[in-house]
C-alpha positions as CSV (number, residue, x, y, z in Angstrom):
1,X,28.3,29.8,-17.5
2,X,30.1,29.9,-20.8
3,X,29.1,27.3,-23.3
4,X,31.6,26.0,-26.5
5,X,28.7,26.0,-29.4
6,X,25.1,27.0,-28.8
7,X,23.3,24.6,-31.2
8,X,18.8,25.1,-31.2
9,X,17.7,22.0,-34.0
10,X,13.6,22.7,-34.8
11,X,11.8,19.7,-35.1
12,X,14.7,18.0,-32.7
13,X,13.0,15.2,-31.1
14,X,12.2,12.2,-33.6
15,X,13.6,10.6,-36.8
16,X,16.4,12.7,-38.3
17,X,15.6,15.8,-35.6
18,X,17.0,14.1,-33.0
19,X,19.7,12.1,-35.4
20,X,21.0,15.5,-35.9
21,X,20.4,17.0,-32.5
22,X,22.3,13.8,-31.0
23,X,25.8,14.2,-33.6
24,X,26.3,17.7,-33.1
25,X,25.8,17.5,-29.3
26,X,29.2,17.6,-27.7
27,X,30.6,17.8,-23.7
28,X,31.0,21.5,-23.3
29,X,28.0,22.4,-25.5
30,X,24.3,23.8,-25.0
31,X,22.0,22.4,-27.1
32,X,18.4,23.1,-27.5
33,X,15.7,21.4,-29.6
34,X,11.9,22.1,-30.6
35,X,9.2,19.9,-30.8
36,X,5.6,21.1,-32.3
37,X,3.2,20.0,-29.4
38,X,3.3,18.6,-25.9
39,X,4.3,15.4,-24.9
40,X,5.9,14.7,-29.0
41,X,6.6,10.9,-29.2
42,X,10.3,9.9,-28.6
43,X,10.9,13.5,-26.3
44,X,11.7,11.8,-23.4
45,X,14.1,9.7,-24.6
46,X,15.7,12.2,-26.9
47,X,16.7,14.2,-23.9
48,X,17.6,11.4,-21.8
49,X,20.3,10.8,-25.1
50,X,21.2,14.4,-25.2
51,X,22.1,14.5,-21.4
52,X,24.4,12.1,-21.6
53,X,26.4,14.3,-24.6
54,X,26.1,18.0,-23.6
55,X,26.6,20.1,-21.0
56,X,23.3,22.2,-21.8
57,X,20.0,20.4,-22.5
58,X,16.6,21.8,-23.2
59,X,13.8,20.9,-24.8
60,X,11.1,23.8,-26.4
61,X,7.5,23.7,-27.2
62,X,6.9,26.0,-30.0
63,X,6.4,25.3,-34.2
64,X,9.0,27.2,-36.6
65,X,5.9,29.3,-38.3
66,X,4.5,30.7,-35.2
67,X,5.1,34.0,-35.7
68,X,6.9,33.9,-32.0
69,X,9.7,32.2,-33.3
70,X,11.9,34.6,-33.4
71,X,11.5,36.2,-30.3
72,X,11.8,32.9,-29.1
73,X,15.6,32.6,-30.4
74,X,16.0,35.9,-29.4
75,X,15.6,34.6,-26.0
76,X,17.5,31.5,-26.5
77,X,20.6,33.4,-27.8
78,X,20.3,35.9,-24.5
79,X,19.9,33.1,-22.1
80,X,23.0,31.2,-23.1
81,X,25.1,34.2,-24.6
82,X,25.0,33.7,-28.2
83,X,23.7,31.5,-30.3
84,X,26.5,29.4,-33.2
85,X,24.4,26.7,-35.2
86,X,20.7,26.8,-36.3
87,X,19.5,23.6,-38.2
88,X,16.6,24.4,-39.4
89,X,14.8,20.5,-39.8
90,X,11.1,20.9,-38.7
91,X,8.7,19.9,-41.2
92,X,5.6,18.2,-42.1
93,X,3.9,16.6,-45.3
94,X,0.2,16.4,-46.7
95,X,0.5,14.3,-49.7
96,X,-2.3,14.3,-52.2
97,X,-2.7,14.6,-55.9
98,X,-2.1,19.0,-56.9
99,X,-6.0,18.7,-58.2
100,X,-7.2,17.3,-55.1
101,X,-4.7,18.9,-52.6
102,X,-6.8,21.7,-50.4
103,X,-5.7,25.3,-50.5
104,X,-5.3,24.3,-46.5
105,X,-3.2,21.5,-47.1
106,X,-0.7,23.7,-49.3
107,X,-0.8,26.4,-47.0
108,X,0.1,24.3,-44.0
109,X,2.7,23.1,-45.6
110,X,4.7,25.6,-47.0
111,X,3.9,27.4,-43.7
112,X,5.4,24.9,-41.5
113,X,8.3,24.4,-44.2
114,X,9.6,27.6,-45.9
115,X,8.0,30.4,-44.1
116,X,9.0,28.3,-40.7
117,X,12.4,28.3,-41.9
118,X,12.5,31.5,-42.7
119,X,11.2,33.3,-39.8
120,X,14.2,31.0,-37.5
121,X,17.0,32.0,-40.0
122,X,15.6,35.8,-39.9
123,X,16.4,35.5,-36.4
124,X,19.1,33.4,-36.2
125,X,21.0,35.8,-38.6
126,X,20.6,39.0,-36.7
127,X,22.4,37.3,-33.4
128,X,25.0,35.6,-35.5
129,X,25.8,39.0,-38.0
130,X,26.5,40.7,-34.4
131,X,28.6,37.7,-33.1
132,X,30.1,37.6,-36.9
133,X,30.2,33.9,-37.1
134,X,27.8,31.3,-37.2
135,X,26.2,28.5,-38.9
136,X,22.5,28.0,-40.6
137,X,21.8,24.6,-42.2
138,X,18.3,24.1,-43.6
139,X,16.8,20.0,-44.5
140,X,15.7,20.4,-48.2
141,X,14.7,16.9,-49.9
142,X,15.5,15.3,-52.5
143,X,12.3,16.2,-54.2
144,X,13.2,19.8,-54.3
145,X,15.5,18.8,-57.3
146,X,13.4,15.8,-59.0
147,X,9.4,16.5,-57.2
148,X,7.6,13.6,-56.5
149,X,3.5,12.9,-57.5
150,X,1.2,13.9,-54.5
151,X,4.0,16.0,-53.5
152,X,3.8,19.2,-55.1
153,X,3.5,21.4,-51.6
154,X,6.1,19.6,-50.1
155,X,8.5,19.7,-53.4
156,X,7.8,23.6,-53.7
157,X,8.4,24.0,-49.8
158,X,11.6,22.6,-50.0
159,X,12.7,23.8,-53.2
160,X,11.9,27.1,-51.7
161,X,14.6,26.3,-48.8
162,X,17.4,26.0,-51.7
163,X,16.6,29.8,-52.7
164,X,16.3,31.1,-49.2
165,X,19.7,29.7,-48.6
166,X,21.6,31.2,-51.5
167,X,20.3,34.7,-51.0
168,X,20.8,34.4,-47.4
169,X,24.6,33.1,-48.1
170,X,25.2,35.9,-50.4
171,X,24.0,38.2,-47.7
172,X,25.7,37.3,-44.6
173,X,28.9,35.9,-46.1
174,X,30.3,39.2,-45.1
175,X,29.9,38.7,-41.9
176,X,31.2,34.9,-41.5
177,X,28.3,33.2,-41.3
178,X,27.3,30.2,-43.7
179,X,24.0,29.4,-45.1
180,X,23.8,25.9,-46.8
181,X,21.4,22.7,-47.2
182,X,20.7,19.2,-47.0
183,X,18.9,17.1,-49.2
184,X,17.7,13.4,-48.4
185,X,16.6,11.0,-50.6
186,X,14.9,8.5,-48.6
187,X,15.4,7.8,-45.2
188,X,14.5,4.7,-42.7
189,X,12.2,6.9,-40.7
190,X,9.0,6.3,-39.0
191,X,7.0,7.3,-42.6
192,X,9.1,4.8,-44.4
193,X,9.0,2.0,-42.2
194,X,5.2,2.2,-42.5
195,X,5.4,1.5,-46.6
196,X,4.2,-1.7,-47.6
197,X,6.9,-4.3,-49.0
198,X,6.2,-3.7,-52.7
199,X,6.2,0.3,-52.2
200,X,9.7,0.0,-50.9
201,X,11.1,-2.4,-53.3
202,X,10.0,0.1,-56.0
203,X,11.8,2.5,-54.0
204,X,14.8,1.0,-53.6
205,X,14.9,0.0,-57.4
206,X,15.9,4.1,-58.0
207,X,18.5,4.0,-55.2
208,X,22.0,2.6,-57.0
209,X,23.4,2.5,-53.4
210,X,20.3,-0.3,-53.1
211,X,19.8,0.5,-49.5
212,X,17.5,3.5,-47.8
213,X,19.4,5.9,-45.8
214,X,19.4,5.9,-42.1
215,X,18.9,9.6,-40.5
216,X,22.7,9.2,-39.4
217,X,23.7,9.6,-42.6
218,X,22.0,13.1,-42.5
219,X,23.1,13.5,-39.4
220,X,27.0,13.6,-40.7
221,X,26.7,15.8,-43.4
222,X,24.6,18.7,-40.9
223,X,27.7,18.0,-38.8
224,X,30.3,18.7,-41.4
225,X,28.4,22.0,-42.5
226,X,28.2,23.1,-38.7
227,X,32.2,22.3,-38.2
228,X,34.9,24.5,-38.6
229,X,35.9,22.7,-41.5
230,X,33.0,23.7,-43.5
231,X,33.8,27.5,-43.3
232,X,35.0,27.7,-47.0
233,X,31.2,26.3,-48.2
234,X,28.4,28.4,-47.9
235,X,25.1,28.6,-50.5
236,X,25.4,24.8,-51.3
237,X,23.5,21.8,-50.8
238,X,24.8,18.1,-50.0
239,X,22.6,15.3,-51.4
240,X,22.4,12.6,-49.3
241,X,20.2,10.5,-51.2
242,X,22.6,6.7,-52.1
243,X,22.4,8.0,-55.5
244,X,18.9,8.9,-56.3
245,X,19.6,12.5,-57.6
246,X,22.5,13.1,-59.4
């Protein structure tokens, strides 16, 4: 069966993972996404969503850092032919002050973040240099430009996905494939909606927009970076943030 775009979205199931994994679905594509355990809150329905958008739908158990990744994609890329657009959004936090952050906690997190990230796009980039076209999007944060207090594993993981992506655009340019991030500010996500009232009124006080983003708005600019029309842009990063970070 031949497919138009062979999309695989890590950490695809829930907040901006399956905003993402639901805009770039289309009728004629295949479109995979990964969730980090069985039975992941919102899986279900995020599949039931995807069905109804493209032609391909499969859901895959496995974390970005497990050092299987890539021989999983490898997989993925011979089962449906190819492989075109990797988003690279799977992720996790474990916020605490740098002195009282665990050496655990840090390596977790950069783990799960950067080195997750890493090991898909290692992959990702050896079926798409072959094919000589595709597309690699990585979820920074806004924090990678600006950090954040109790943040300083998740700032340096993400900042670390800004130099991973320039290197890797200068390397496959050649070969037509593009290598370029997003950064949120903040997002209406399960996290934020847990904030207490005065939390997000101080939050909102450093958005000029005055709002908090909606993983839709992420959604768009992954989609514009995975389109045709993006194929001039490679080794940049689109803040999506209301204004947070200029």
């Amino acid at each position: 069966m031949s497919y138009g775009r062979v999309i695989l979205v890590t950490g695809g199931v829930r907040g901006i993972g399956r905003a993402i994994a639901t805009r770039l679905a289309e009728p004629n594509a295949a479109i995979i996404v990964t969730h980090s355990r069985p039975n992941s809150p919102g899986l279900e329905e995020t599949l039931e969503a995807l069905k109804d958008k493209a032609q391909a739908v499969e859901a895959q158990c496995w974390g970005a850092e497990d050092p299987q990744a890539g021989a999983y994609i490898e997989a993925i890329a011979a089962k449906y032919g190819r492989l075109d657009v990797l988003v690279n959004n799977a992720g996790l936090a474990k916020d605490n002050l740098a002195v009282r952050l665990t050496d655990e906690d840090w390596r977790t997190v950069l783990e799960a973040n950067l080195f997750g990230a890493f090991n898909c796009a290692r992959a990702a980039a050896k079926i798409m240099m072959k094919a000589r076209k595709g597309r690699i999007i990585s979820v920074s944060s806004v924090v990678a430009f600006c950090g954040n207090p109790g943040q300083t594993n998740y700032s340096a993981s993400k900042a670390g996905l800004l130099g991973l992506s320039k290197s890797l655009a200068l390397e496959l340019a050649s070969r037509g494939v593009t290598v370029n991030t997003v950064a949120p500010g903040f997002i209406e996500t399960d996290m934020t909606k847990a904030l207490s009232d005065k939390v997000r009124a101080a939050l909102l006080a450093r958005i000029p927009l005055g709002y908090i983003g909606q993983p839709e708005d992420v959604a768009e600019a992954v989609a514009f970076l995975a389109s045709d029309q993006s194929g001039y842009i490679t080794g940049q990063t689109i803040h999506v943030n209301g204004g947070m970070y200029l």
